[in-house]
N, C-alpha and C positions, 0 to 999 in steps of 0.2 A: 371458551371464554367464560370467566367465573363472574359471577354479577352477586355484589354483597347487596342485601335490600336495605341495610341500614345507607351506606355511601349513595345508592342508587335513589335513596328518597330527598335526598339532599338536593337533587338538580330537579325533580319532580312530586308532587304529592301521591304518595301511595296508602292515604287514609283509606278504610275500606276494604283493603286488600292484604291478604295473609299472602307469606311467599306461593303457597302450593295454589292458592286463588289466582296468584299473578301468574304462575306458572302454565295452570290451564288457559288461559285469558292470551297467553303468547303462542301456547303452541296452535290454539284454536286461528290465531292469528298467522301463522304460517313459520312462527320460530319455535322450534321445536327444543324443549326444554328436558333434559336427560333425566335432572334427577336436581331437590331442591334436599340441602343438608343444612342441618341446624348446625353452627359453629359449638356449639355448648353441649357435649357429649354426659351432661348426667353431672355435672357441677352445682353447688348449693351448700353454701354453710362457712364458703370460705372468702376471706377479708383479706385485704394488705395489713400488714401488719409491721410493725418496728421491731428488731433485734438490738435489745438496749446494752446485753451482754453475752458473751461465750467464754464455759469454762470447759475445761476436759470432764469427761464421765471419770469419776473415781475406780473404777473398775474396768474399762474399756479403751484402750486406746484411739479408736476409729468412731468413737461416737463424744458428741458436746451437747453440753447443757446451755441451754438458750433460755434469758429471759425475755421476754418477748409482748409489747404492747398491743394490744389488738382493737384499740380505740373504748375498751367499754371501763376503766380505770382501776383494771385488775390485773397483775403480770401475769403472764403465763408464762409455765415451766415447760419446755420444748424440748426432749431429747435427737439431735437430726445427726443423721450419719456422714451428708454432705462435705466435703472437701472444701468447698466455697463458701460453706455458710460463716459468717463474721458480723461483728456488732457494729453498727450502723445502717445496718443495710436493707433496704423495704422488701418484703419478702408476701407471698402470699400464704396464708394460712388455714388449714384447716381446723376449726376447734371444734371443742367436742359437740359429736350430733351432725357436721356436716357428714355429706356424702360426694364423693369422687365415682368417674365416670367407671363401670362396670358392675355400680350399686356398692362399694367400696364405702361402709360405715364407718367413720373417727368414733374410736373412745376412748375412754380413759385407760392407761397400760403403764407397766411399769418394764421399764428396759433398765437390764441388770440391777435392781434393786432401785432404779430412781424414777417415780413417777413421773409420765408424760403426758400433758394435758391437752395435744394436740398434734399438729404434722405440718413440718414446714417444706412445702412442695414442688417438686419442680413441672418443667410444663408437660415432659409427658403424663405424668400423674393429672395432670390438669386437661387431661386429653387434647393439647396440641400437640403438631405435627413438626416435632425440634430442629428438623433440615429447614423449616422455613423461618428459625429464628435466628438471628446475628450468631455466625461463630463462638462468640465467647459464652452465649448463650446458653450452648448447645448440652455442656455437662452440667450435673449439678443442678441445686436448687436452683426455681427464678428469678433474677435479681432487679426487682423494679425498681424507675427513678424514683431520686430522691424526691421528686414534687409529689407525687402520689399520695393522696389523702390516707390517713391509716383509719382505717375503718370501714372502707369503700369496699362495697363488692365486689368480687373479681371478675366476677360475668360482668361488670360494668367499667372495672379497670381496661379488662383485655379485649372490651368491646365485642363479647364473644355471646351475647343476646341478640344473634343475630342468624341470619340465614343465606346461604350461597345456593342461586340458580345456578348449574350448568348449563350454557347455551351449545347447541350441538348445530352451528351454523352453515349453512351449505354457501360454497364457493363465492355466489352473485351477492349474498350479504355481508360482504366485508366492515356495510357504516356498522355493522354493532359489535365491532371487535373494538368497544371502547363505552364508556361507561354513557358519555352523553349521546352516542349511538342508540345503544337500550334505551336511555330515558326518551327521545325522539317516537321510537317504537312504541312505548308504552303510552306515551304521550296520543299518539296517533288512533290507540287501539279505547283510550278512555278519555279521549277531550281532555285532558288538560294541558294547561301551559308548563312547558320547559324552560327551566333557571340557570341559565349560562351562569360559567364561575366567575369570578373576579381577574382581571387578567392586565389590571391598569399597573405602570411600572415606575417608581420614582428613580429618576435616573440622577447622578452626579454630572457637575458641566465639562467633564473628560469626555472627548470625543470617542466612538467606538474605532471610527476610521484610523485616528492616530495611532491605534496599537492592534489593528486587524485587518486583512487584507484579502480577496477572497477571487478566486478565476475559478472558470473552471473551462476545461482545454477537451470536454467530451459533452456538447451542450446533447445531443440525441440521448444520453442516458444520465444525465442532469437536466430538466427542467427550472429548478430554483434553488438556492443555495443559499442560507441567511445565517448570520452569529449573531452573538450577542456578547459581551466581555463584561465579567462581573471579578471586582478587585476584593484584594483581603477580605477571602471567606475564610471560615472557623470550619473547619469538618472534623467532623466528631457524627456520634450516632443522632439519629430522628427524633423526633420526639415522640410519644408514645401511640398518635392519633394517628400519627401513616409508618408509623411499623403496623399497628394492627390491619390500616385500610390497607396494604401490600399484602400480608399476610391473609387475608382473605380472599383475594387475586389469586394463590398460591405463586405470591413472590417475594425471596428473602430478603428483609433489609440489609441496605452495605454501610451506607455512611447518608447522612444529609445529604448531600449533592448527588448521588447515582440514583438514592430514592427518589429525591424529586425527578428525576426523569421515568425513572419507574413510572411514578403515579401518574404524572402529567400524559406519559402513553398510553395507560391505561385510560385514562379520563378521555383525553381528546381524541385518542387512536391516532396521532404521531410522534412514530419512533422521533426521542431525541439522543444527542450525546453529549457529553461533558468532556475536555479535553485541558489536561492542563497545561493552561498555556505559557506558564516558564520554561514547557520544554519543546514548543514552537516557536523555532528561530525567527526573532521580525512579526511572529503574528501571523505570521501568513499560510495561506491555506490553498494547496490546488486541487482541482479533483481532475480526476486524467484515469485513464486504465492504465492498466498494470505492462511493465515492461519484461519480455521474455528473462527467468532467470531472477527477479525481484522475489522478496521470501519477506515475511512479517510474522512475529509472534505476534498472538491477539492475546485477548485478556484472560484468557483459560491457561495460558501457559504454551501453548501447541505452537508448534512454526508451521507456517503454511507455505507452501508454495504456488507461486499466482501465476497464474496464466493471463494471455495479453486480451482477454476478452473478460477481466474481473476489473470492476470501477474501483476506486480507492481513492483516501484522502491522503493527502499526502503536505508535509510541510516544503514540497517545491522542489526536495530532490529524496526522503527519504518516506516511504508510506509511514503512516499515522495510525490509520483505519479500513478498516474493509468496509464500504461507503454501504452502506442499509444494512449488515448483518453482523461486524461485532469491530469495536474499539481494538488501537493495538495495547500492546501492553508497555512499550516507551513513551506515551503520555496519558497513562491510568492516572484517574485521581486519588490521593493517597492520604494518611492524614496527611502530611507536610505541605500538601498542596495550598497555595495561596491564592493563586487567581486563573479563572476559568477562561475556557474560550467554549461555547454552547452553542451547538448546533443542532439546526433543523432544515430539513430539505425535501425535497420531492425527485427520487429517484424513477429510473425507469424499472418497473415489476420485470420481465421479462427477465432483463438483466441480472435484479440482484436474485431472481429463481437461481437463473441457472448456475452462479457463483456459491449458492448457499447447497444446493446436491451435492456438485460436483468434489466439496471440501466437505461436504458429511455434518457442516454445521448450519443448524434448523435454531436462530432464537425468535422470541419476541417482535421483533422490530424485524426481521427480514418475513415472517408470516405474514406480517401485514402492508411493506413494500412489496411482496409477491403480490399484492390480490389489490394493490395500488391504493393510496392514500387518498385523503380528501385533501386537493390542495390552495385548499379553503383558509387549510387547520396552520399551516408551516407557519405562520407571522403567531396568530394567536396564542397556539403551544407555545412557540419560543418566548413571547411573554410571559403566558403565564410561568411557565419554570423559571424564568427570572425573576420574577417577584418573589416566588417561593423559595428562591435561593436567598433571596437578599433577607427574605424572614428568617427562616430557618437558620442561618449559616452565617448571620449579621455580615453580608457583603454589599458592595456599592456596585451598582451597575452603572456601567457609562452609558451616554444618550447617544440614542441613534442606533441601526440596524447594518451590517454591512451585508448587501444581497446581492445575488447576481442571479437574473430572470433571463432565461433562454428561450423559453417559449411559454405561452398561456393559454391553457385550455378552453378552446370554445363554448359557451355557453349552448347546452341543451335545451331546445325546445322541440316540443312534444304535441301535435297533435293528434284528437280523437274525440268522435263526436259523442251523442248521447244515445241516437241510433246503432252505434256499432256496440258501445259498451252495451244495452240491452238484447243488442244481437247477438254477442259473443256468448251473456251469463245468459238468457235466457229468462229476464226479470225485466221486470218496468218502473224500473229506477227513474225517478221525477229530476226534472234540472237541479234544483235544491237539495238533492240528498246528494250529489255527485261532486255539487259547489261544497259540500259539508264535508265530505269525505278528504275532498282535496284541502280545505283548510285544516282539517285535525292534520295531515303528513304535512305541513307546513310549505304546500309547493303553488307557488304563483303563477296565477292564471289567468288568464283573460278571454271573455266569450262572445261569441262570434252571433250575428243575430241567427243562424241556422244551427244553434244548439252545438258548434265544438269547442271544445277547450283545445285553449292553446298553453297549455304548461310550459312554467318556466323551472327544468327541472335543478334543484341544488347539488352544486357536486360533491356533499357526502354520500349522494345516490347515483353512483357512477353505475349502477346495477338495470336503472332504468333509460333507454334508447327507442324502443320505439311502443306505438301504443297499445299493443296487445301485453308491454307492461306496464301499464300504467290503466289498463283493462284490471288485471292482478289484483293490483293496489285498488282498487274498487273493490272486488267479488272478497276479498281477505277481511279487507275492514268493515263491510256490509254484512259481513259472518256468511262464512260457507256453507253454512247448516241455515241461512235464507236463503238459501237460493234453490228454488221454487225446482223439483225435479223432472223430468220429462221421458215417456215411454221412445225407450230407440226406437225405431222405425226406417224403413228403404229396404231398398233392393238385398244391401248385405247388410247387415248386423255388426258390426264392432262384438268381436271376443268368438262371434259363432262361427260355425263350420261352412263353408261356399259348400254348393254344390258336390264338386269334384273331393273336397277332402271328405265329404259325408261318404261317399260313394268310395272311396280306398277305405276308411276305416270302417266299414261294413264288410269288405270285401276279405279285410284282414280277420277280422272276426270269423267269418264264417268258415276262410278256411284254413285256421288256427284249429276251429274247433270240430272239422272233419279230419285232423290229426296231420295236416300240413305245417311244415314247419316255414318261418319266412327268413330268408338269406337276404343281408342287406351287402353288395358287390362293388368291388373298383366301378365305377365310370370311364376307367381308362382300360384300353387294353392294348392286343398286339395286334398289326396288320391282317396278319394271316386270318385271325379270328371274324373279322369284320368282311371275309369274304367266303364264310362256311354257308352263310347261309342269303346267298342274297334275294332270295325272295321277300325275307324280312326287312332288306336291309336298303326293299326298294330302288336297288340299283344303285344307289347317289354313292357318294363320293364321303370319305372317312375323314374327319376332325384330326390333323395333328398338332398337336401342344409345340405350343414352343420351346418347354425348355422342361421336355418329358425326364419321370426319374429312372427310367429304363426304357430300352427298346419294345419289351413284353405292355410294358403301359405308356406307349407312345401316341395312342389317339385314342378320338371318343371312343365309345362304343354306339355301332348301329341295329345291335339286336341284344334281348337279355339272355335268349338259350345260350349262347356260346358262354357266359359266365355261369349259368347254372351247368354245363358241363364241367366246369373246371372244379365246381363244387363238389361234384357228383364223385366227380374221378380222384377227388382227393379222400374222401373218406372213405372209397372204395380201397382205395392205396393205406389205409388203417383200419381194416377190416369190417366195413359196416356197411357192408355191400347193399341192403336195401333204403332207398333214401327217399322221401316224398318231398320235398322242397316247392317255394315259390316266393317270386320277387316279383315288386311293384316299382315300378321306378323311369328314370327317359331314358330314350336313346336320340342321338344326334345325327343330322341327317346336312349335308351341302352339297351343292352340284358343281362347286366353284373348286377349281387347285387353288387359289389364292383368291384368301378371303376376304373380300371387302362389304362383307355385310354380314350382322349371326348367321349362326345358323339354324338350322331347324330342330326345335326341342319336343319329342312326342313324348305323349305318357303311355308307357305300355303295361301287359302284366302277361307272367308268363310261367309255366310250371314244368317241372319234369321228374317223372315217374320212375324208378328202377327196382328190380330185387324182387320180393314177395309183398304181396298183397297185406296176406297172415301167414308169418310161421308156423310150422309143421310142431303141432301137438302128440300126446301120444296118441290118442285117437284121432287125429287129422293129419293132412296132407299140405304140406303150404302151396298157397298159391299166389301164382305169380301174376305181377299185374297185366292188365292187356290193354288196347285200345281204349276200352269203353268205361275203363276207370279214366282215361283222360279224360273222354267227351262226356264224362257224366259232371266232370270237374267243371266246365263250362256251361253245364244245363242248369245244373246246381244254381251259377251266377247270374245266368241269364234269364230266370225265374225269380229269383231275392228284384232282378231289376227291371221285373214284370216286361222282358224282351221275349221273351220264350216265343211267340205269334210273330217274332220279326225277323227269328235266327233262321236259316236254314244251312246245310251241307252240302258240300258236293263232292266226289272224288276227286283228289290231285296228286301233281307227282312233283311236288317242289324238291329243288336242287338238297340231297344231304339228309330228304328223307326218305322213308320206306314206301317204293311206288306203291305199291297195293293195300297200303294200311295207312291210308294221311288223306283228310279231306280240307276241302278249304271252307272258312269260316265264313260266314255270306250275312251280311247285316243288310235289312231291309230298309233303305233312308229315302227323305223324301225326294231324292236325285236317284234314285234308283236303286238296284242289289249293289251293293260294293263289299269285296273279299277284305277283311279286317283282321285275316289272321288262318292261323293252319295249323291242328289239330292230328297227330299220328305218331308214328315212331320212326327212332331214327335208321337211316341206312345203314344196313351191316355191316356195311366196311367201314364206315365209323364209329360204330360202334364195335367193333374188334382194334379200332385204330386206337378209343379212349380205354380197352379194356373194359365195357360195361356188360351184365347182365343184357340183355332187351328191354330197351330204355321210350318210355312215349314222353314226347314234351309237346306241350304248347306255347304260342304265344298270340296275342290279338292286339291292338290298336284299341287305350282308353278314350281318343279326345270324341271320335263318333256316341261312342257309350256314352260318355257323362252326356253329350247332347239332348239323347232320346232315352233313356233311363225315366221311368219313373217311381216313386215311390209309393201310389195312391192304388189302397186294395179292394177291389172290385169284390162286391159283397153278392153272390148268389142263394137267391130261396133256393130252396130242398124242393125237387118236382114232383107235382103232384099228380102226374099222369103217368103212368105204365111207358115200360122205352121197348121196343122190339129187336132183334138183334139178327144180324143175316153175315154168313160167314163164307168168302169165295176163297178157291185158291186158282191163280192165274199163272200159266204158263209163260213166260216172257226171254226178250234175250238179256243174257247173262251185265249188257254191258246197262242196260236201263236199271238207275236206280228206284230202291222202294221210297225213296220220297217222293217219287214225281208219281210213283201211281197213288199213295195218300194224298196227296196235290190234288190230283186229277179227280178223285172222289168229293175231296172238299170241295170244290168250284162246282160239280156237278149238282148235289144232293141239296147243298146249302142252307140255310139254317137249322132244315129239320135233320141234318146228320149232326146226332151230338159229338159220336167219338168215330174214332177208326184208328185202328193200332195194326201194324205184323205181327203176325204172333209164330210161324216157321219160313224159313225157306229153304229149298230141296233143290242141287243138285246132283245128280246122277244122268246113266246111261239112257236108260230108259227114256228119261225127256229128250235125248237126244243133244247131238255137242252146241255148245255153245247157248243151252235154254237153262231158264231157273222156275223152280216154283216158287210163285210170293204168295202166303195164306194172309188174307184180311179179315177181320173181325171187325165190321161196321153197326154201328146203335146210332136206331132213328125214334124221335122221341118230338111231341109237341107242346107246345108250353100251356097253351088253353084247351087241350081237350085231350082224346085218345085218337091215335093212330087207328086205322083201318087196316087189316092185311091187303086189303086192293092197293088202298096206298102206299105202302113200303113195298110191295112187289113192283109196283109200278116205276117209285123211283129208283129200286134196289137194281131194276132192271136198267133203267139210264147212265145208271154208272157202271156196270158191266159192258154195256155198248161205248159209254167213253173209252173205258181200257182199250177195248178192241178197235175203236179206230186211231188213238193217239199210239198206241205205243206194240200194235199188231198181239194184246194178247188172247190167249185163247183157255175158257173157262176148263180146269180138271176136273175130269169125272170120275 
């Protein structure tokens, strides 16, 4: 919507305010204003002027000598190349010394031998935009009416000291796709009062009834339907004040009569139309949708074809018009036309939308039945354009209105207290400043002794419905830069990261930049896959899609490794046989064959290892990866998430992987050890089945983690006492893990054992079948003093006797 500030101060005072002032002042207010342009591109110097004479240039055929009055009692000698140009005819002028838009200096010149003492100009020279001037306008000099004072500026002829906002309005503010829309707004935004136009109409004692007649046979997409019949009008062009006010709209003028509808929509923001009514048989007017196979040219020229869900005006058996979105072209008004039939109405939006796509024709008047009228406006529009015809076009309008009301929109009210609007904004807005606010938006209210208004909201504000808008309309017009700001605060944060996304995006981090790479995989898979591994897959039961794109992605998935297999085995199958890969992501879990309820969504994270570790250099050997780059992958995270003291392992032989190289992941909760996951490599015969290298993967259970994760780092002094250090190696059976004999020491020794690590183990014959040698490396150390050799031997010695009764071993010597 283009908002000219000269028209615009016409219904409101805008003393005080420059456009680019009112500009800020609206977007600050919640209308966001694109861009404000001066109409007057660099104009100065040039006048209307008279062409008293034209003769041919004596040496030129394509050019005339113009004498030319320019109000100051000196002729001027004009050479102009123009087609059009002819004596009598008001013309604007440039003499010498003005300047034209591009910085475009007049001087004195002589063309072919005969001096010229000016430039008689047309409007693109004049920096208007020629497609929004009358056709005849379009080539050639400009030819202004004969009433046009000679001498007058042109920037004040063409009304072109002036400035157009762009409103860049969203959807719910349709009241200001119309001139006294905006003035309301601005109104609202600086306390002043708004000047409705003049809209009273002298009618002649011919009834309208007698020669118009009005049904309408689709009241659900007609609400109201009203003429008006205005006799012997003169149509011819505008007068020069609303060609200009149209022309800053960016809308062309046509004649008297389609302008004032022009303007009168732009002013009130309701589409009207002009129909001439000598070629509406009787007068009469139906509105009906369209009958399958019915076709109308409109006023562009186009035949359209209507379908039985398009509204249309019709003279009772043949369409007329496309009812909200364009006139036909067998009752345009034309010059010959003599008497009008003028309409205004309130159509159904919904309606003339979908009629206005589907035909590819978007004007004026169907953008603003799309987004629904105020139908406030239908009576007062149609007067006013009546009056303005009967000025304009010297026609008699008949008395009376012929309407037909189908239905009448219920009046809005609104309540919300003063408690809630300062609950919402966060401000302590006093009764009076909220009573102030509601009298600048002009909306009627009345207050309750517990402080709520009960607005009575006006239906040019079909935008407002319930009170968190009308909460808006407070915090907008109290400036949003009042409103007092407040530290977020709670449990979660608005913008910040929960828990759990802090903990994957850490996780990715880290092992991104251990040189893993992260594969993002289908959620869907094939049967067979969801039953490689069902220890992961915790037995339940597999998710099928309803209406899967293939049998291969026929249900959920209930484990990530069977997709990082698929990964692994494709790039192997393109030669890049080593691959470190991992994904973060759910798997889907139900115990039900038919589902009547979700199912279960876990977060997991899961890696797999193939190929070489490092490539073989010329000085080195590549190696390939093993076991303990998997479980180092895991210590790694489980340390960033300060679990390292809750994890432990244990041997296992889950289905698919490698019995003797796969432990299971043991997370310490406050319900006891629970297995969260399994850690090893896969079985060889699936692995010869996918083609891989010697492949380790893991996978564990996120929702336990994020539980007991913490982020907070535990700060240790440097000790300042001496640590002692005692080193066994324990004969044991082969099937006892060395965790449970570090277990066994830690429980024993107790805070004074700082560390204890393996550092060999040794089978062979010699120990005999089925024994292993575990070496320990134990450091005892106290925080307030120094250790004693009595006392390290003493308890070095109680943890040798734990080994020996829990787990039968026996000290090597």
């Amino acid at each position: 919507m283009n908002v000219s500030y000269k028209w615009l101060s016409e219904y409101i005072d805008l003393s005080g305010f420059t456009g680019a002032e009112l500009a800020e002042k609206m977007t600050r207010g919640g209308i966001e204003i694109d861009a404000v342009e001066s109409r007057n591109k660099g104009v100065t110097g040039v006048v209307a002027g008279y062409v008293k004479s034209k003769e041919k240039h004596p040496d030129a055929d394509k050019l005339n000598v113009c004498k030319v009055d320019v109000g100051t009692g000196e002729e001027l000698q004009i050479v102009c190349g123009a087609k059009n140009v002819d004596a009598g005819q008001h013309v604007p002028v440039a003499v010498i010394g003005a300047v034209l838009p591009g910085d475009f200096k007049i001087k004195r010149a002589k063309l072919r031998g005969v001096e010229s003492q000016g430039m008689i100009c047309s409007a693109k020279e004049l920096g208007l935009n020629e497609k929004l001037l009358p056709k005849e306008q379009q080539e050639g000099i400009l030819v202004l009416p004969a009433t046009v004072k000679i001498g007058t500026p042109i920037v004040d002829v063409l009304d072109i000291d002036d400035e157009v906002l762009e409103l860049d309005l969203t959807p719910n503010r349709s009241d200001c796709l119309s001139m006294l829309g905006a003035a309301y707004e601005i109104g609202a935004l600086t306390g002043r009062e708004v000047r409705l136009p003049d809209s009273s109409v002298n009618h002649t004692a011919i009834r309208t009834d007698s020669l118009v007649s009005v049904e309408v046979s689709s009241p659900e997409h007609c609400s109201h339907y009203a003429a008006r019949y205005i006799k012997d009008v003169k149509v011819g062009p505008s007068p020069l004040w609303l060609q200009n006010r149209l022309m800053a709209a960016g809308v062309r003028p046509i004649n008297n009569v389609v302008d004032v509808t022009n303007f009168v929509m732009l002013e009130y923001g309701q589409p009207l139309h002009a129909f001439d009514a000598d070629r509406i048989p009787g007068g009469r007017i139906e509105v009906r949708l369209a009958k399958a196979g019915e076709t109308l040219v409109t006023l562009d020229d186009q035949e359209r074809r209507l379908e039985p869900h398009m509204l249309l005006i019709t003279d009772g058996s043949r369409p007329i018009g496309l009812a909200g979105v364009m006139g036909g072209a067998n009752t345009e008004v034309t010059d010959g036309t003599v008497n009008i039939l003028l309409e205004s109405a309130k159509f159904d939006g919904g309606t003339i939308r979908k009629t206005s796509r589907q035909l590819g024709l978007r004007s004026d008047a169907s953008i603003r039945f799309e987004k629904e009228v105020d139908p406030a406006r239908v009576i007062p529009a149609l007067d006013r354009a009546a009056a303005l015809i009967a000025e304009l076009a010297l026609g008699l309008v008949t008395e009376g209105i012929v309407e037909v009301t189908t239905g009448k929109g219920q009046p809005v009210q609104v309540d919300v207290s003063l408690e809630k609007i300062n609950g919402f904004l966060g401000t302590e807005l006093s009764r009076l400043e909220v009573q102030t606010i509601f009298s600048r938006l002009n909306f009627d209210y009345e207050l309750s002794g517990n402080n709520v208004f009960s607005v009575n909201v006006p239906s040019r504000r079909g935008d407002i419905t319930r009170s968190v808008d009308l909460i808006e309309e407070v915090a907008r017009l109290y400036g949003y830069d009042n409103i007092p700001t407040t530290l977020i605060h709670g449990d979660v944060i608005p913008g910040s990261l929960t828990k759990p996304q802090a903990i994957r995006r850490e996780l990715r981090k880290r092992l991104t930049d251990a040189g893993l790479h992260e594969v993002i995989s289908y959620s869907f898979t094939g049967p067979a896959r969801t039953k490689l591994f069902p220890s992961m897959a915790e037995e339940t039961l597999a998710v099928r899609l309803a209406m899967p794109m293939s049998e291969d992605r026929s249900v959920l998935r209930t484990t990530l490794i069977a997709q990082l297999l698929e990964t692994a085995a494709y790039n192997r199958n393109r030669k890049n046989e080593s691959a470190a890969i991992f994904e973060i992501g759910s798997v889907f879990h139900t115990d039900e064959e038919q589902l009547t309820r979700l199912p279960q969504e876990k977060h997991r994270f899961a890696a797999l290892l193939t190929g070489n570790r490092t490539e073989a250099q010329w000085n080195t050997k590549a190696v390939p990866v093993d076991f303990y780059d998997a479980k180092g992958i895991l210590e790694t995270l489980f340390a960033v998430l300060g679990l390292t003291d809750k994890v432990s392992y244990e041997a296992a032989q889950p289905e698919n992987f490698h019995p003797g190289r796969t432990a299971a992941v043991i997370l310490d909760t406050p319900k006891g050890h629970e297995i969260i996951g399994y850690v090893g490599q896969l079985h060889p015969a699936l692995q010869l089945e996918a083609d891989l290298a010697d492949t380790y993967v893991l996978e564990i259970g996120l929702d336990l983690v994020y539980e007991l994760a913490s982020s907070d780092i535990e700060y240790k002094v440097l000790p300042r006492y001496p640590a002692m250090q005692r080193d066994i190696a324990v004969v044991v059976g082969q099937e006892v893990a060395s965790a449970k004999l570090t277990g066994a020491a830690w429980s024993t020794a107790g805070e004074l054992l700082e560390s204890v690590r393996v550092f060999d183990v040794y089978m062979g014959e010699k120990l005999g079948a089925g024994k292993k040698s575990v070496a320990l490396s134990l450091v005892y150390r106290h925080k307030e003093r120094t250790l004693t050799d009595e006392e390290v031997t003493e308890l070095h010695g109680k943890v040798v006797s734990q080994l020996e009764q829990s787990f039968g071993a026996e000290l090597r010597k």
